[in-house]
ROFIVO-599737 format. One record per atom (N, C-alpha, C): residue in one letter; x negated, y, z negated. Coordinates in steps of 0.05 Angstrom, whole numbers, padded with zeros to 5 digits, always signed. Atoms other than C-alpha are relative to their C-alpha. Example, Ala and Ser with C-alpha at 12.3 -4.5 7.8 and 13.67 -1.06 7.14 Angstrom:
2
A-00018-00024+00000/A-00246-00090-00156/A-00018+00024+00000/S+00016-00024+00001/S-00273-00021-00143/S+00015+00022-00014/
***
This chain:
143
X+00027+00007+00010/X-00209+00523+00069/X-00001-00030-00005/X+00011+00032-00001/X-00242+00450+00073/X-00006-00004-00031/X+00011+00009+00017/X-00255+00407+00018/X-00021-00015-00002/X+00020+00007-00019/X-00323+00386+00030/X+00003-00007+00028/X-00011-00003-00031/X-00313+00357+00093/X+00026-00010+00000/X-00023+00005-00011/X-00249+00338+00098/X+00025+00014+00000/X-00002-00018-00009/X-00215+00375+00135/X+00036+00006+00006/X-00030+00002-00036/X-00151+00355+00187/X+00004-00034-00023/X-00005+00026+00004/X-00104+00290+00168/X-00018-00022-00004/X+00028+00024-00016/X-00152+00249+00210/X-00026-00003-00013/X+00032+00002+00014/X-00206+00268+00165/X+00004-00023-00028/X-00017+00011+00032/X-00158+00237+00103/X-00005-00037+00014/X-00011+00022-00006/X-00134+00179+00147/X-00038-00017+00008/X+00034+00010-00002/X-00222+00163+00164/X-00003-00009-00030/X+00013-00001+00038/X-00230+00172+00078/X+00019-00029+00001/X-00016+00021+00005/X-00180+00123+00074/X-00011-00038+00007/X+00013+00019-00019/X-00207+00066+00131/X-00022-00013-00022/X+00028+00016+00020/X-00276+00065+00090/X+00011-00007-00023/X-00001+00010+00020/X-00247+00062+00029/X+00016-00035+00003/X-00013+00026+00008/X-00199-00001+00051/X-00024-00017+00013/X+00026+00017-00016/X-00271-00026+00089/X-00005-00018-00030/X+00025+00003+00021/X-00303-00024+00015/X+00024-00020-00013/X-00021+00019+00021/X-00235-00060-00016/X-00012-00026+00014/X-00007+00033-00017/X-00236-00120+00034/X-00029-00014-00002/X+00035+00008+00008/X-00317-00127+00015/X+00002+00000-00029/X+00004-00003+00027/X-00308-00117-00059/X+00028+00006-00017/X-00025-00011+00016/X-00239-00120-00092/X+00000-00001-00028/X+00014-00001+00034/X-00255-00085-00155/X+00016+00018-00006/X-00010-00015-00003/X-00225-00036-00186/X-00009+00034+00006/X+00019-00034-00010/X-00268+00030-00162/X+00021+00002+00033/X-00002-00006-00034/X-00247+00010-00086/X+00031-00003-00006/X-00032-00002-00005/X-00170-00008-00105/X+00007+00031-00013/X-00014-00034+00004/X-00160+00068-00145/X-00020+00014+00023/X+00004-00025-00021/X-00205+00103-00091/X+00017-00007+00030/X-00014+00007-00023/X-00162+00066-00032/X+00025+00019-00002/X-00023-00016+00007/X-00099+00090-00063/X+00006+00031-00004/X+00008-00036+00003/X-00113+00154-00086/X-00001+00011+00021/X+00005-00017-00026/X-00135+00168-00017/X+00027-00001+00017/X-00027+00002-00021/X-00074+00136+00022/X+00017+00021-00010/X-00024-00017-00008/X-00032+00172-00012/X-00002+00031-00003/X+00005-00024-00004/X-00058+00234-00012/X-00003+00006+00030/X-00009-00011-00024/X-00060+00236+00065/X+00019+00022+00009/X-00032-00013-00009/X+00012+00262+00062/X-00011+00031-00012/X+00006-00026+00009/X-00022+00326+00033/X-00001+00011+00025/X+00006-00020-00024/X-00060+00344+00090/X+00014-00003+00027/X-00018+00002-00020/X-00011+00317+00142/X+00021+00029-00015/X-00014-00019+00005/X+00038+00363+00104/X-00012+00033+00005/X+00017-00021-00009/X-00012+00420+00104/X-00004+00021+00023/X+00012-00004-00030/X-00030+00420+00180/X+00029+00013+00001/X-00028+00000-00010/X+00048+00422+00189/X-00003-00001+00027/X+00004+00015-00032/X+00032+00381+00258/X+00020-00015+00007/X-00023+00020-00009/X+00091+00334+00238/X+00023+00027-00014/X-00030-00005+00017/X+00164+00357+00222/X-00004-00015-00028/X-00001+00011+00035/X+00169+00348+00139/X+00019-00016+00009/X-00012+00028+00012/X+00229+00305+00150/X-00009-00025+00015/X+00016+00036-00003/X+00182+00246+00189/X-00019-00003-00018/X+00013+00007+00021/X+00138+00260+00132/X+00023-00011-00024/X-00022+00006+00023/X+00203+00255+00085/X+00007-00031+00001/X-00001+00010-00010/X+00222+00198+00127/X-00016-00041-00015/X+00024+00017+00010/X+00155+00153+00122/X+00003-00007-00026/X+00008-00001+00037/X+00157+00163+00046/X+00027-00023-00012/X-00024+00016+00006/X+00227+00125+00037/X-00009-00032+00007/X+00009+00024+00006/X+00188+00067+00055/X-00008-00015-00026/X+00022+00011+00013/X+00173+00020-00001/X-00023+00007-00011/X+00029+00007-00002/X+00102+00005+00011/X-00017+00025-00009/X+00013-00022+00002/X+00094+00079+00014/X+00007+00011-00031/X-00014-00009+00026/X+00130+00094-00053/X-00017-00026-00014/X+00007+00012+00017/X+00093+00035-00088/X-00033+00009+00005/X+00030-00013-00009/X+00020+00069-00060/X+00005+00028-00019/X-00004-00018+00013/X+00046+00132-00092/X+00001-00005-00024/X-00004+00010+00026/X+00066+00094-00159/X-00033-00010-00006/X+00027+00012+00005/X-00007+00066-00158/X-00020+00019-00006/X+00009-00021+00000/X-00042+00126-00144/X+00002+00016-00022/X-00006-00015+00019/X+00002+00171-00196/X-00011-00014-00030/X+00008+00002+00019/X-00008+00121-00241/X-00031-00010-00015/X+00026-00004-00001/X-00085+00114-00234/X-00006+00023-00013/X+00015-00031+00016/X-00093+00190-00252/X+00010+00004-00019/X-00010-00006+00020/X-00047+00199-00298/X+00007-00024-00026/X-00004+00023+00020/X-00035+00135-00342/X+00024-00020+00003/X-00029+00007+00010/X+00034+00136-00356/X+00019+00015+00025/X-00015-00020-00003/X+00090+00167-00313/X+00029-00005-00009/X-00029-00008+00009/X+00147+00195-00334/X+00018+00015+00011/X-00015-00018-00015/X+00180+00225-00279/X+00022-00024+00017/X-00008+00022-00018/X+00203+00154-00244/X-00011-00024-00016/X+00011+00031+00009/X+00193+00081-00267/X-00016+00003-00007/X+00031+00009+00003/X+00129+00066-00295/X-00010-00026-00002/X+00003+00024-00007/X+00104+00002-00261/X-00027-00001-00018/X+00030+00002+00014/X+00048-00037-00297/X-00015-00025+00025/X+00018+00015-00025/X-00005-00077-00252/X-00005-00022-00017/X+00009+00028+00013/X-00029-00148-00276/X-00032-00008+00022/X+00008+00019-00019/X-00093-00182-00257/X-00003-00026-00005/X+00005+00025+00003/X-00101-00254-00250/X-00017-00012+00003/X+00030+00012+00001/X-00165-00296-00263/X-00005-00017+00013/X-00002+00022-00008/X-00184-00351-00224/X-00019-00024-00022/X+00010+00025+00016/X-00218-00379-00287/X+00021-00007-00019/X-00020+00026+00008/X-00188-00435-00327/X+00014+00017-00021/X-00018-00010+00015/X-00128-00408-00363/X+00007+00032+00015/X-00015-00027-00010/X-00121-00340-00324/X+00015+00003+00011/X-00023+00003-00010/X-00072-00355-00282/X+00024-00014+00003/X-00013+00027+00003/X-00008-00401-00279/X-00011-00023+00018/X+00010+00017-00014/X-00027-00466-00250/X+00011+00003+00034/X+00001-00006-00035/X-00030-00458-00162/X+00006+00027+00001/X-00003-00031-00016/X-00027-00374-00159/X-00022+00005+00006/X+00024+00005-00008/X-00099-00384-00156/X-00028-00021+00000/X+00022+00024-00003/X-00155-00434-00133/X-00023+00011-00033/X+00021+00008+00020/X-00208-00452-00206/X-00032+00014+00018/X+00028-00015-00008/X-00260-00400-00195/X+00001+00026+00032/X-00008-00023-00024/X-00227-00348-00144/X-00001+00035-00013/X+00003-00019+00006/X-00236-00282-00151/X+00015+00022-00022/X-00017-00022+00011/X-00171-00255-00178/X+00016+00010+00015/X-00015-00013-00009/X-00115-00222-00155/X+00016+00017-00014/X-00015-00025+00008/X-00080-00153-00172/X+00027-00003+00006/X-00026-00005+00002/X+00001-00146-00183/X+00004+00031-00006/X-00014-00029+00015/X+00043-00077-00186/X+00016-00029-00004/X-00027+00012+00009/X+00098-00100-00235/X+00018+00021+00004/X-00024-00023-00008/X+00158-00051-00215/X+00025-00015-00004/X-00036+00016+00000/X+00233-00069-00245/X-00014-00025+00011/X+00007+00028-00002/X+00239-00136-00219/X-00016-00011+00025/X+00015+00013-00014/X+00198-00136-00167/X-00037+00007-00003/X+00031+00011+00002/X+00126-00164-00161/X-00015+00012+00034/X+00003+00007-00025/X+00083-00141-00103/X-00035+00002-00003/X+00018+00006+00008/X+00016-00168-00094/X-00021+00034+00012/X+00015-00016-00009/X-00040-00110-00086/X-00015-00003+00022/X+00017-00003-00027/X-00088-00125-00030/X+00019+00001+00026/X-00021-00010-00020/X-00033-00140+00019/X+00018+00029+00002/X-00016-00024-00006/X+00003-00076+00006/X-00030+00020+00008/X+00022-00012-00001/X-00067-00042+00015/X+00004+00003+00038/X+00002+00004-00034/X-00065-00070+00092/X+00023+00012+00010/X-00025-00010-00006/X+00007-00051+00096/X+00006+00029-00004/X-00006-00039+00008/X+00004+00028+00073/X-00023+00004+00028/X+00016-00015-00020/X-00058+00034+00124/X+00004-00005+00024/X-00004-00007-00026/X-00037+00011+00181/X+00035+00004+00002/X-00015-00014-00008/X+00037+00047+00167/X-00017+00026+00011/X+00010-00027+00002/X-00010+00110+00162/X-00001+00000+00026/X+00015+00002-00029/X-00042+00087+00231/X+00026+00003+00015/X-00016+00000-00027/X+00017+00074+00269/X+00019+00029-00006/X-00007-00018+00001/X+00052+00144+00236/X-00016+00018+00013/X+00017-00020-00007/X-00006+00180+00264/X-00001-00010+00030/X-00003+00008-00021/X-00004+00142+00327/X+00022+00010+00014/X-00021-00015-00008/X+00072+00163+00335/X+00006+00032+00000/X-00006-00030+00002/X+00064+00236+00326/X-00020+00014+00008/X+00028-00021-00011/X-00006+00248+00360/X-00013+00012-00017/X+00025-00015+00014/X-00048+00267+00310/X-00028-00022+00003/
***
């Protein structure tokens, strides 16, 4: 049974596309938790279909990029987690005093951080980096 429409992977990996359309037009936070949320819920309905072998879904997931989309996600819905690290996000202002002096140009929009242990990784770029893993995972396995 469908969830409204979406249906098949491909229907997830489409939800996804628009949503990183609406980030790269408006990086707010509505479009960065509905981007995430969606990426990583793909792996549902890829899992679902069972079109791939679970361990290239297992696989994929040992990535990084893909494990810090999942930390984003989890911790969008839920707050806190307590099952694994609990990274905290930062944003940065581009007005006077929000940022350290050169992480951003006097009057720029802002930029999003996951903080995770010691590493820093900026949000919009990992946004581009989870969707087109998705793309080229779905490219390699024909769906």
């Amino acid at each position: 049974m469908a969830f409204l429409e979406l249906r098949t992977p491909r229907d997830m990996l489409e939800k996804a596309r628009r949503e990183y359309a609406r980030l790269t037009v408006s990086f707010d936070i509505d479009h960065v938790f509905n981007f995430f949320v969606t990426a990583n819920h793909i792996r549902d309905y890829v899992e679902q279909s069972k079109a791939v072998r679970q361990a290239k879904v297992d696989l994929l997931f040992q990535d990084q990029d893909l494990k810090d989309c999942r930390d984003l996600c989890d911790k969008a819905k839920h707050l806190r987690l307590t099952k694994r690290a609990d990274p905290m996000t930062h944003k940065w202002s581009g007005e006077i005093g929000g940022a350290p002096i050169g992480v951003l140009p006097i009057g720029a929009d802002g930029e999003w951080e996951l903080w995770s242990g010691d590493r820093t990784v900026q949000i919009a770029p990992l946004a581009t980096r989870v969707l087109a893993k998705w793309e080229q995972f779905f490219e390699n396995n024909g769906l």
